[in-house]
Biotite code that builds the C-alpha atoms (Angstrom):
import biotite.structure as struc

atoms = struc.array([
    struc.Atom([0.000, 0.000, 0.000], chain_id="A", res_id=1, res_name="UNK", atom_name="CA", element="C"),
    struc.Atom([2.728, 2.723, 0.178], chain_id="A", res_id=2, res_name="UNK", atom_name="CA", element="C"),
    struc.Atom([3.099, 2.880, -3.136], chain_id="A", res_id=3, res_name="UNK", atom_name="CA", element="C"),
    struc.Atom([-0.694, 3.783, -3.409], chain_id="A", res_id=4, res_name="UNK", atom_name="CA", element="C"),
    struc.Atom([-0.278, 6.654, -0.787], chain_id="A", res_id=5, res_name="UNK", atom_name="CA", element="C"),
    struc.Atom([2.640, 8.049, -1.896], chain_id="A", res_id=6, res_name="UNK", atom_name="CA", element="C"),
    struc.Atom([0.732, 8.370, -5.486], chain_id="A", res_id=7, res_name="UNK", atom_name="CA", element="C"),
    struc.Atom([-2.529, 9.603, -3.785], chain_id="A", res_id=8, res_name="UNK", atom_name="CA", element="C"),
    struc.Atom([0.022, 12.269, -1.610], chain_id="A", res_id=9, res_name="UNK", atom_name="CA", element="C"),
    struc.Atom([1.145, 13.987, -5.215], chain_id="A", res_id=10, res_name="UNK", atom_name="CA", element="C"),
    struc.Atom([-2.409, 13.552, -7.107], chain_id="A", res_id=11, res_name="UNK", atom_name="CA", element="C"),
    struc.Atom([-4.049, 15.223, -3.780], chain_id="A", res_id=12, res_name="UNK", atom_name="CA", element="C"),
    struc.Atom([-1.163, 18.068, -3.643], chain_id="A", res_id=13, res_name="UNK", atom_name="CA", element="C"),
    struc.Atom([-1.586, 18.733, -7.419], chain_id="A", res_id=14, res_name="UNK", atom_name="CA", element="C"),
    struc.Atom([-5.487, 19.199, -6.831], chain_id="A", res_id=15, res_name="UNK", atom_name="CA", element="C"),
    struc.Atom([-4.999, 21.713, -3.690], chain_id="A", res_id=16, res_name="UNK", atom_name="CA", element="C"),
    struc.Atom([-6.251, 18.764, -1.440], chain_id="A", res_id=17, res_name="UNK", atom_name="CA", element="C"),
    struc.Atom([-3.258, 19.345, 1.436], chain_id="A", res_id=18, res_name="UNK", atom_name="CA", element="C"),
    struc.Atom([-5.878, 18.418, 4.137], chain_id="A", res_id=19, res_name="UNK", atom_name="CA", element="C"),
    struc.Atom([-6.780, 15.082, 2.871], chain_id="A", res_id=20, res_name="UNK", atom_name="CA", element="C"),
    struc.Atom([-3.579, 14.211, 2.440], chain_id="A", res_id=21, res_name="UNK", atom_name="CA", element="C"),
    struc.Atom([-1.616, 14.981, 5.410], chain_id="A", res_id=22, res_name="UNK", atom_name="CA", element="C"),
    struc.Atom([-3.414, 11.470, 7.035], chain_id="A", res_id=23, res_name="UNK", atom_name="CA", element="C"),
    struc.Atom([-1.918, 9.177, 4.263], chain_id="A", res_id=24, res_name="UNK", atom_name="CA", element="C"),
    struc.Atom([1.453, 11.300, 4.633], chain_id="A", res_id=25, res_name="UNK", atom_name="CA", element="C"),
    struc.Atom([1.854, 10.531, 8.033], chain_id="A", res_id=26, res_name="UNK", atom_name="CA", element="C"),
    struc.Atom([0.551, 6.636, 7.424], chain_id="A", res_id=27, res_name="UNK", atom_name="CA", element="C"),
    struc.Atom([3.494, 6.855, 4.484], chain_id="A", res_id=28, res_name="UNK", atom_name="CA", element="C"),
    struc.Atom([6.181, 8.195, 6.798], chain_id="A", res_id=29, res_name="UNK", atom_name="CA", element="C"),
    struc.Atom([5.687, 5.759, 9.822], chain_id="A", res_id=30, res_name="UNK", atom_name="CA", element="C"),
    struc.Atom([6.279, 3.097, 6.680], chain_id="A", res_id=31, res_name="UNK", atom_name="CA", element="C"),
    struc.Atom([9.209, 4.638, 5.557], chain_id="A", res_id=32, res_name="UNK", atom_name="CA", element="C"),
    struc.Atom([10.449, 5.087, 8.370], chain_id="A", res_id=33, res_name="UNK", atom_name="CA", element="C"),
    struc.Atom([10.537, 1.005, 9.643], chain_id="A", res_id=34, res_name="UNK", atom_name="CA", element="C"),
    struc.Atom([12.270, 0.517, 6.229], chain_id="A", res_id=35, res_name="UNK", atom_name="CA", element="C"),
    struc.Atom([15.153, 2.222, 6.848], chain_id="A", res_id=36, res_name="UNK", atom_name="CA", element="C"),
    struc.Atom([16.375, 2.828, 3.328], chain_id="A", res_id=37, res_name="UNK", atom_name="CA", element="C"),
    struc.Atom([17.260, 5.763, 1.716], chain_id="A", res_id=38, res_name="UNK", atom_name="CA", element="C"),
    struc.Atom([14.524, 5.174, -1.201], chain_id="A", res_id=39, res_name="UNK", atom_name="CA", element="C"),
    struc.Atom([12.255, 5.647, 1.924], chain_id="A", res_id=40, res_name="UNK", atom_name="CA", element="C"),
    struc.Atom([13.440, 8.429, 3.403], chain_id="A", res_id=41, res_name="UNK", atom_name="CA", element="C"),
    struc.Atom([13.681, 10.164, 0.186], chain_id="A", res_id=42, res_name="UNK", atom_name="CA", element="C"),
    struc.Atom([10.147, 9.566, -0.833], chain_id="A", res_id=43, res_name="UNK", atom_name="CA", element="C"),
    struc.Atom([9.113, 10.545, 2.483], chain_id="A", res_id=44, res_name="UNK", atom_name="CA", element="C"),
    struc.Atom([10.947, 14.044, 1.842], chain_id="A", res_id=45, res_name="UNK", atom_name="CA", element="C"),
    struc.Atom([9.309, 14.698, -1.465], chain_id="A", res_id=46, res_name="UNK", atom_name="CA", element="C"),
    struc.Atom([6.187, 13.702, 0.040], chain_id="A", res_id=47, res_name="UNK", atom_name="CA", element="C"),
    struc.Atom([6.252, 16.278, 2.822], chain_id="A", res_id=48, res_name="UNK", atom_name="CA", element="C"),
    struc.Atom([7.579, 19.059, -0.155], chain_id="A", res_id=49, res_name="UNK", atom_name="CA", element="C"),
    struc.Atom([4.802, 18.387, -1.405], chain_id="A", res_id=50, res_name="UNK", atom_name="CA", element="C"),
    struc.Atom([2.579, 19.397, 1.036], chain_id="A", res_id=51, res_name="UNK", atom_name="CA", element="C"),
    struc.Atom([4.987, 22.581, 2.151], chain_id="A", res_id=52, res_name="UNK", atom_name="CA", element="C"),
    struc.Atom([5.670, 26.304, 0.940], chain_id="A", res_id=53, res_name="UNK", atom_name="CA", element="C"),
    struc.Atom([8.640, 28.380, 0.989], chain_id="A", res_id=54, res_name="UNK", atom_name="CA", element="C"),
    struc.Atom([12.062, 26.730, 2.599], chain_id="A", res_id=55, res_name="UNK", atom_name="CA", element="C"),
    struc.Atom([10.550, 24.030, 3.999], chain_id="A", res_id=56, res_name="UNK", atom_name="CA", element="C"),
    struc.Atom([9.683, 22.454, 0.804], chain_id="A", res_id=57, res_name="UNK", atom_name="CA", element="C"),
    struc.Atom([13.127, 23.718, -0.643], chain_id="A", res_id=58, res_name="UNK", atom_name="CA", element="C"),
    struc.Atom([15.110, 22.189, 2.060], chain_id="A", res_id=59, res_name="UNK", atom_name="CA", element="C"),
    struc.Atom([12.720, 18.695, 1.348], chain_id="A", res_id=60, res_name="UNK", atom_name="CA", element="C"),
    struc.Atom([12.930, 18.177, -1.987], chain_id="A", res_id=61, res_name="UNK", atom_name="CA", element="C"),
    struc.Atom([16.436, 19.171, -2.414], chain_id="A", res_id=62, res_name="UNK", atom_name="CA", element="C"),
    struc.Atom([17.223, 16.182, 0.734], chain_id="A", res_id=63, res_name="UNK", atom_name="CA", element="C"),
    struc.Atom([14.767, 13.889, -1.567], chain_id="A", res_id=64, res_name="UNK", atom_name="CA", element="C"),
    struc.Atom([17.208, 14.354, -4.378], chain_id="A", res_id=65, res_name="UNK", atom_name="CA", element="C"),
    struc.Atom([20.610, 14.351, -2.436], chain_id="A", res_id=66, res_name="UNK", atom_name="CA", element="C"),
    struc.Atom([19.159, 10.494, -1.036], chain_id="A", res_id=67, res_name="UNK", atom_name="CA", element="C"),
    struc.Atom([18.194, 9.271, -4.299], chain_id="A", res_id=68, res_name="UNK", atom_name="CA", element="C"),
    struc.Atom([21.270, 10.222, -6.424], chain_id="A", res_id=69, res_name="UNK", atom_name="CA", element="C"),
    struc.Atom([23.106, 7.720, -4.529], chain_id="A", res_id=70, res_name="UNK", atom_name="CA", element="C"),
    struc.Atom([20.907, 4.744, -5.232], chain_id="A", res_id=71, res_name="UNK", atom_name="CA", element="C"),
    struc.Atom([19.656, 2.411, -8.827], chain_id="A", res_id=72, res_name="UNK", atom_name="CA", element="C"),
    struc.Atom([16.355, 4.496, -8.864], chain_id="A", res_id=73, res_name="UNK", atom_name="CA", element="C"),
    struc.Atom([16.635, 6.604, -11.425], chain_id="A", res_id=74, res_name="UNK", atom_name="CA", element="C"),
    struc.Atom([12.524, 7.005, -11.697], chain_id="A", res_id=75, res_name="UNK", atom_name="CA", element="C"),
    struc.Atom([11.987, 8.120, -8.618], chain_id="A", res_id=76, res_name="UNK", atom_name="CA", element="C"),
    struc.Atom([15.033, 10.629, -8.957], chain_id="A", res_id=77, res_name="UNK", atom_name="CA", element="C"),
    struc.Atom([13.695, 11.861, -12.102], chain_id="A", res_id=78, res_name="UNK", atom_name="CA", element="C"),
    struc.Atom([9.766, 12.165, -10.414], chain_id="A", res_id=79, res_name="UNK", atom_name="CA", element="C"),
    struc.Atom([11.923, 14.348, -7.821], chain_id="A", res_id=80, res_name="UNK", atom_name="CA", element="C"),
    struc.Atom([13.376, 16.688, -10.223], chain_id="A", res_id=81, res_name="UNK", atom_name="CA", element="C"),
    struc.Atom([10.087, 17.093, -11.855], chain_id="A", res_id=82, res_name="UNK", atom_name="CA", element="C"),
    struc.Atom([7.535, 17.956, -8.967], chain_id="A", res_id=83, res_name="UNK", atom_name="CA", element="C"),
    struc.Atom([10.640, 20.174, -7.791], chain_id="A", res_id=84, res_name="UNK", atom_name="CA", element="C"),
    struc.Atom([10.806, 21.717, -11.306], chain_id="A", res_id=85, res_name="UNK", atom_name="CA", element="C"),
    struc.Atom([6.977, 22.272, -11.295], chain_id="A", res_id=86, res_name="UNK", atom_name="CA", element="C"),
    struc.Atom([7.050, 23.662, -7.595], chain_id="A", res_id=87, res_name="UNK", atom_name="CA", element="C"),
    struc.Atom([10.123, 26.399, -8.534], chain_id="A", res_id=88, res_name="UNK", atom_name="CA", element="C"),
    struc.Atom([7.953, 27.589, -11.596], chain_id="A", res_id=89, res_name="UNK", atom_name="CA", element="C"),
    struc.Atom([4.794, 27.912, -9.720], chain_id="A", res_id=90, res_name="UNK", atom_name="CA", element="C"),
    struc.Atom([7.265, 30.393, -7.664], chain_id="A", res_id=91, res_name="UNK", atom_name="CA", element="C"),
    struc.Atom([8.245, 32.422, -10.583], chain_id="A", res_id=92, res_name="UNK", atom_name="CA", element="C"),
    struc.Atom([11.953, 30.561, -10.288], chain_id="A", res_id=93, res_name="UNK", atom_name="CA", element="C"),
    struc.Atom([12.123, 29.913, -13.817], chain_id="A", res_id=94, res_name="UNK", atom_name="CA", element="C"),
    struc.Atom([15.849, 29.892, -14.192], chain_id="A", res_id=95, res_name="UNK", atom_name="CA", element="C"),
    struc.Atom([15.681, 27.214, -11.399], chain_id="A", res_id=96, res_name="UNK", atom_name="CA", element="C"),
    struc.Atom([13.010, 25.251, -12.577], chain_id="A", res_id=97, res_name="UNK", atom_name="CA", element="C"),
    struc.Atom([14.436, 24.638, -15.955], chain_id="A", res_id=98, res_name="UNK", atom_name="CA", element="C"),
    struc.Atom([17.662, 22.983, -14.777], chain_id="A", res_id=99, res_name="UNK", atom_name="CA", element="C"),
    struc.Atom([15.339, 20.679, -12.764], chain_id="A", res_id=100, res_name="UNK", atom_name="CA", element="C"),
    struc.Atom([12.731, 19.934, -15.713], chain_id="A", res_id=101, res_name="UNK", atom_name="CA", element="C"),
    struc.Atom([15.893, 18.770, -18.221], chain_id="A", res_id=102, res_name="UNK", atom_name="CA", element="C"),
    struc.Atom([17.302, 16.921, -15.982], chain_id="A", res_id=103, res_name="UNK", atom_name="CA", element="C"),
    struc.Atom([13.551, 14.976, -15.633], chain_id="A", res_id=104, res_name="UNK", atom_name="CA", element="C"),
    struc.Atom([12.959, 14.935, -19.157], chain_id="A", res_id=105, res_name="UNK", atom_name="CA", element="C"),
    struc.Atom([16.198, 13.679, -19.629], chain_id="A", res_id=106, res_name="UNK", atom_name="CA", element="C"),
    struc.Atom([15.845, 10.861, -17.313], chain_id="A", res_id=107, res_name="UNK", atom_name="CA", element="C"),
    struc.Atom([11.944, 10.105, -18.223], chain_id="A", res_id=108, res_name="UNK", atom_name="CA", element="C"),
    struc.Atom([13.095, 9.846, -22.086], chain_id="A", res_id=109, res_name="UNK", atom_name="CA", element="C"),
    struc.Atom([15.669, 7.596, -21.220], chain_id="A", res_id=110, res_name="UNK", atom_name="CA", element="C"),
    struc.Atom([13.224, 5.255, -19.687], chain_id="A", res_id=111, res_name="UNK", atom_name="CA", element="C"),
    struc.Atom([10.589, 5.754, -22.632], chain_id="A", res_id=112, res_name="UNK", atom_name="CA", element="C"),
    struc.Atom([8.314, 6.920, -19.799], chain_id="A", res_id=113, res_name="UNK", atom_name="CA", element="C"),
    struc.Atom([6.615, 9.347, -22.576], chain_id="A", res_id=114, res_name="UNK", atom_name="CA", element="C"),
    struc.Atom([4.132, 10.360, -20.435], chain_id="A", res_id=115, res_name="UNK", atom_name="CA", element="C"),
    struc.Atom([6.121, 11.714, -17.916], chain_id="A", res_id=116, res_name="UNK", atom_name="CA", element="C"),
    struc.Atom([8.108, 13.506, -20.547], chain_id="A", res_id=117, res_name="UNK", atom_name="CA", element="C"),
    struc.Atom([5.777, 14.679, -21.899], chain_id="A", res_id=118, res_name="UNK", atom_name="CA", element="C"),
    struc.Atom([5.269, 16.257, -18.284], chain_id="A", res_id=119, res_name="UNK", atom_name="CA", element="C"),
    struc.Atom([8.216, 17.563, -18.086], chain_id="A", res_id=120, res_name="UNK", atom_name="CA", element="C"),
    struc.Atom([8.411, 19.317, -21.861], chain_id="A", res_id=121, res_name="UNK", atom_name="CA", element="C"),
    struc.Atom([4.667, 20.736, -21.061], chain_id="A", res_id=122, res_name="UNK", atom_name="CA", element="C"),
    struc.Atom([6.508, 22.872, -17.979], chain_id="A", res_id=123, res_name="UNK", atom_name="CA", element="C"),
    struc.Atom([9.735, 23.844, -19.735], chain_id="A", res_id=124, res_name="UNK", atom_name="CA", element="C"),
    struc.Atom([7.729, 25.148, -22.155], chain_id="A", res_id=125, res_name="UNK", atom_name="CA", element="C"),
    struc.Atom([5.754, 27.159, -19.186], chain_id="A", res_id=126, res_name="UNK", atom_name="CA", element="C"),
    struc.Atom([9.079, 28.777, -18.242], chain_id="A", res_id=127, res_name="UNK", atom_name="CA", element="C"),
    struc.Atom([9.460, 29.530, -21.858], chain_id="A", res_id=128, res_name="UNK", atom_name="CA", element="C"),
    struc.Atom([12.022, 26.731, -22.886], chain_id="A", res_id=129, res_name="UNK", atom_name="CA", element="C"),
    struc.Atom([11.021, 23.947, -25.773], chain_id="A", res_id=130, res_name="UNK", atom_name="CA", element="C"),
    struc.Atom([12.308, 20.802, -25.258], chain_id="A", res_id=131, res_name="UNK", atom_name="CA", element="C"),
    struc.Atom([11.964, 18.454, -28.082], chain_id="A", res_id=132, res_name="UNK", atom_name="CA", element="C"),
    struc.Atom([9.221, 15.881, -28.022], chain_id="A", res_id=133, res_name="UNK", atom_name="CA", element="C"),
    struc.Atom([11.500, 11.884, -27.423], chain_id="A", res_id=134, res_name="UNK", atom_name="CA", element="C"),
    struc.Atom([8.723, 9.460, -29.368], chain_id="A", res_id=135, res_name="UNK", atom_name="CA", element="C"),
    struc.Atom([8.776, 5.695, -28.067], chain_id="A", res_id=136, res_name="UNK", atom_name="CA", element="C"),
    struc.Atom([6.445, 3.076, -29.326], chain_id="A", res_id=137, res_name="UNK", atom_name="CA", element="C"),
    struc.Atom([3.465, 2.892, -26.747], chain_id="A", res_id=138, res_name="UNK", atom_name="CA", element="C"),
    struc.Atom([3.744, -0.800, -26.925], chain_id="A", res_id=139, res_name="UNK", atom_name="CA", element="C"),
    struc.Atom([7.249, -0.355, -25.237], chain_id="A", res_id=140, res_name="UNK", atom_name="CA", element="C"),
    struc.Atom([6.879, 1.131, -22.523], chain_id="A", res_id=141, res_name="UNK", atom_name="CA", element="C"),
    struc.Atom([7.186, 0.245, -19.328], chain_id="A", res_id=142, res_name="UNK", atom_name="CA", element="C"),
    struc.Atom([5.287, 1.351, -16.204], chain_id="A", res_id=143, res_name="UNK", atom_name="CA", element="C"),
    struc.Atom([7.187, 3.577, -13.521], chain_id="A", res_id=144, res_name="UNK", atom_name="CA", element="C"),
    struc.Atom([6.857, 0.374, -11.108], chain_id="A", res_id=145, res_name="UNK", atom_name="CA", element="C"),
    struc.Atom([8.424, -1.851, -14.123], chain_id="A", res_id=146, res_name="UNK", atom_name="CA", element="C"),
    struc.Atom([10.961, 0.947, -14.682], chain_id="A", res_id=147, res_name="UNK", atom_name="CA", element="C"),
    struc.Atom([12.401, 0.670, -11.108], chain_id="A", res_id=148, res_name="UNK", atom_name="CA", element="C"),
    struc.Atom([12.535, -3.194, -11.200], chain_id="A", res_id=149, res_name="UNK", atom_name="CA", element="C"),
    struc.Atom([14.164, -3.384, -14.779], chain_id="A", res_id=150, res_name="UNK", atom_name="CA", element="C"),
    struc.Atom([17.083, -0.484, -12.935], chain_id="A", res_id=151, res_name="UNK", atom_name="CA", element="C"),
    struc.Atom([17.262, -2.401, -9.630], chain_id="A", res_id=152, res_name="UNK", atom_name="CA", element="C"),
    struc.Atom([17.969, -5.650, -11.656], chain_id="A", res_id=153, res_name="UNK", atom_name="CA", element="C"),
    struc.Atom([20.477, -3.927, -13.774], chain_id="A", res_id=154, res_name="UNK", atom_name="CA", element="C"),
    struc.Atom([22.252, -3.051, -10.405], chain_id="A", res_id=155, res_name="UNK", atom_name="CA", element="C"),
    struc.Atom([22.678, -7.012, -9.692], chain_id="A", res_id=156, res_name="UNK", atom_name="CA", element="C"),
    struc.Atom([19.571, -6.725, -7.190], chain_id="A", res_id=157, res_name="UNK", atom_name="CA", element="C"),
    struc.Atom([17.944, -9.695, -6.632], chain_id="A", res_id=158, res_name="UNK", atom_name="CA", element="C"),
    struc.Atom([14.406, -10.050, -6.351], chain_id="A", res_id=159, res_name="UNK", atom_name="CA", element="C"),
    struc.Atom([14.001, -10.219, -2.626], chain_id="A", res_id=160, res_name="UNK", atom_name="CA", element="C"),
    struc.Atom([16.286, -7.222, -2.596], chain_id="A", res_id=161, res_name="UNK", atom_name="CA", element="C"),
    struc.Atom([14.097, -5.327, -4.894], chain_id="A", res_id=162, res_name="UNK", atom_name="CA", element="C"),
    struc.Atom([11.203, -6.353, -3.065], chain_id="A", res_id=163, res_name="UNK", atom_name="CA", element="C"),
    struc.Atom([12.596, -5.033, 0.101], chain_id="A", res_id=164, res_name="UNK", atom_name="CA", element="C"),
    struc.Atom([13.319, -1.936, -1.492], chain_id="A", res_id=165, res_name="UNK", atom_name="CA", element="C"),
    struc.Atom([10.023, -1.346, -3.292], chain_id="A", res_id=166, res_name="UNK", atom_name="CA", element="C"),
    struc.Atom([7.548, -2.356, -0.117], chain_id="A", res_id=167, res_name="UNK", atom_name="CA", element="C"),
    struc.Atom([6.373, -5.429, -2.732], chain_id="A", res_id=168, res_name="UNK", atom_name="CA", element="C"),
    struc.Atom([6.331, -9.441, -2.873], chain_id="A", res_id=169, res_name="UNK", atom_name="CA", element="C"),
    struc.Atom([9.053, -11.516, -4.379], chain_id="A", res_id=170, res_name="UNK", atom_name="CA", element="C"),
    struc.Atom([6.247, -12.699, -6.209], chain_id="A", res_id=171, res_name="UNK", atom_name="CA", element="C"),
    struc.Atom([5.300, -8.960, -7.576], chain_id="A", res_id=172, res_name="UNK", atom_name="CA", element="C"),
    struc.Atom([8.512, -8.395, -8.339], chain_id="A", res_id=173, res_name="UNK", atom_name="CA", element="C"),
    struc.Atom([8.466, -11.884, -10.623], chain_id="A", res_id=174, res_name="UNK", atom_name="CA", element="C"),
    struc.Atom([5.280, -10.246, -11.893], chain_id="A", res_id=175, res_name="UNK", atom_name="CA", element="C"),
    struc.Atom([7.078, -7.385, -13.065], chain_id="A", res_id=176, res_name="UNK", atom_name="CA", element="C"),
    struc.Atom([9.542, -8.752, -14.716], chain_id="A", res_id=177, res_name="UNK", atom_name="CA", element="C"),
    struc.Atom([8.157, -10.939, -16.744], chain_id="A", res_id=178, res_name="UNK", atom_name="CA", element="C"),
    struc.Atom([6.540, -8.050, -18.341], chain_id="A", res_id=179, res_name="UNK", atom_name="CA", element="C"),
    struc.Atom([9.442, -6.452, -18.789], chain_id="A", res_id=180, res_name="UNK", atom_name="CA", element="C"),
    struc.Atom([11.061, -9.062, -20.426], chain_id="A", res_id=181, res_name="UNK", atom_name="CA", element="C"),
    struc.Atom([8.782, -9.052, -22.994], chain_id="A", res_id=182, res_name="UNK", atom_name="CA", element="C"),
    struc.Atom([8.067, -5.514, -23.514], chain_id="A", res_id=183, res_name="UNK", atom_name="CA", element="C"),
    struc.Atom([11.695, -4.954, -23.893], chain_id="A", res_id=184, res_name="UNK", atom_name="CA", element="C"),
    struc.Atom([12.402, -8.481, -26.033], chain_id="A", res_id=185, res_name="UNK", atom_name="CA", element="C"),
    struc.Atom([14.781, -9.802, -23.540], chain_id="A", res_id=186, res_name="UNK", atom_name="CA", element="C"),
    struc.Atom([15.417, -13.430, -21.882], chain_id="A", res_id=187, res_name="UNK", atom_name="CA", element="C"),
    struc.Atom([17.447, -12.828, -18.817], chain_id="A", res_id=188, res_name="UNK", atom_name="CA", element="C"),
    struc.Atom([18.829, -10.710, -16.520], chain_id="A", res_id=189, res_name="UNK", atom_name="CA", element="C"),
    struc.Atom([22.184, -10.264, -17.962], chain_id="A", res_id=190, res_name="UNK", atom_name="CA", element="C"),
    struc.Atom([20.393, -9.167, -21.377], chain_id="A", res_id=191, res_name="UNK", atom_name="CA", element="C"),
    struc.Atom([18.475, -6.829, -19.074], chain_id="A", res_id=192, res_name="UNK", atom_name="CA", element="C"),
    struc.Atom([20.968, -5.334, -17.453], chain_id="A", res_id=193, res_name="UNK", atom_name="CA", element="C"),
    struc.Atom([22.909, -4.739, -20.941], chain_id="A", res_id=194, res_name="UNK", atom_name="CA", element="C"),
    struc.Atom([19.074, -3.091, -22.490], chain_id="A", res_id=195, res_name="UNK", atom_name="CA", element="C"),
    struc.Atom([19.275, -0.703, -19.335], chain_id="A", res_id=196, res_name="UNK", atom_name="CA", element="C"),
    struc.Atom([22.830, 0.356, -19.972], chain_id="A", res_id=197, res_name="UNK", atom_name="CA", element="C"),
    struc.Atom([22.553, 0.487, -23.510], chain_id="A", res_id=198, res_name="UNK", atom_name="CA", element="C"),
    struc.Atom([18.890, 2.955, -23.141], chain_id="A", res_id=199, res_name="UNK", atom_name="CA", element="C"),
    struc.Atom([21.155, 5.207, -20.837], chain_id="A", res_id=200, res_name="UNK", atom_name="CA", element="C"),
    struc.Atom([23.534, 5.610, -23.505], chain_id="A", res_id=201, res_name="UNK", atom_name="CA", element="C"),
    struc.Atom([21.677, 6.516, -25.875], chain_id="A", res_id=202, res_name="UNK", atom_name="CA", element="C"),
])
């Protein structure tokens, strides 16, 4: 279920619902906080930004960042830079914003995560930057929970690691990747991790 909050935290932010999601905040950070990993901590920073103003929420998302630049999770770094993008415009920080919506549009395009791009592009344009439009075949791409599995497996994780990591079964994570195997036309993990490495360089 965290993963659910911390999604229903950032749709109820975005809609100017603070008060209805301060509850499932708190119910996220008492989570992430008996995990003990940095993924958790982050997420429980950006989750907080999201619900603050002025240096609070500066001071949050830039902690959310710092934690997640150290581990495989690019997707969740990349969701970072974008809500923290989208926060500095909404504060007439343009300048500021637009280093943090390349970097997420950057990252998102990597992944073929096209929606999210697409995101990102829609605000750079808002701070009156045009990013160019990445087009991936629909067919290809892979959720943001898929994305996270496909870079935790690239890092050698295994999939009770992952599973640890993401607050999900063994047997989700074997859910996952299966679909990812065949979205990205891949039999193992070694050819996985190569895809992953290979999509970064590109």
């Amino acid at each position: 279920w965290p993963l659910a909050t911390i999604e229903f935290v950032e749709a109820a932010s975005r809609s100017g619902r603070a008060d209805a999601a301060r509850p499932a905040l708190e119910r996220l950070e008492v989570a992430t906080s008996a995990s003990g990993t940095r993924w958790g901590d982050a997420i429980a920073a950006r989750s907080r930004a999201l619900l603050s103003d002025g240096d609070e929420a500066e001071s949050r998302y830039r902690d959310a960042i710092d934690r997640l630049a150290t581990t495989a999770l690019r997707l969740d770094l990349a969701r970072t830079h974008l809500v923290y993008g989208e926060w500095l415009r909404r504060v007439r920080r343009n300048v500021d914003a637009r280093e943090q919506l390349r970097i997420a549009h950057g990252l998102f395009g990597d992944f073929g995560m096209e929606g999210f791009a697409e995101r990102a592009r829609v605000e750079l344009r808002a701070t009156g930057e045009h990013a160019r439009s990445r087009s991936v075949e629909s067919r290809n791409q892979l959720t943001p929970q898929e994305a996270q599995v496909a870079q935790l497996v690239a890092q050698g994780a295994t999939n009770n690691d992952i599973a640890v990591q993401l607050f999900i079964t063994p047997r989700t994570v074997e859910y996952h990747l299966h679909k990812v195997f065949r979205k990205v036309g891949v039999k193992s993990r070694t050819q996985l991790a190569r895809y992953v490495l290979e999509s970064k360089a590109r």
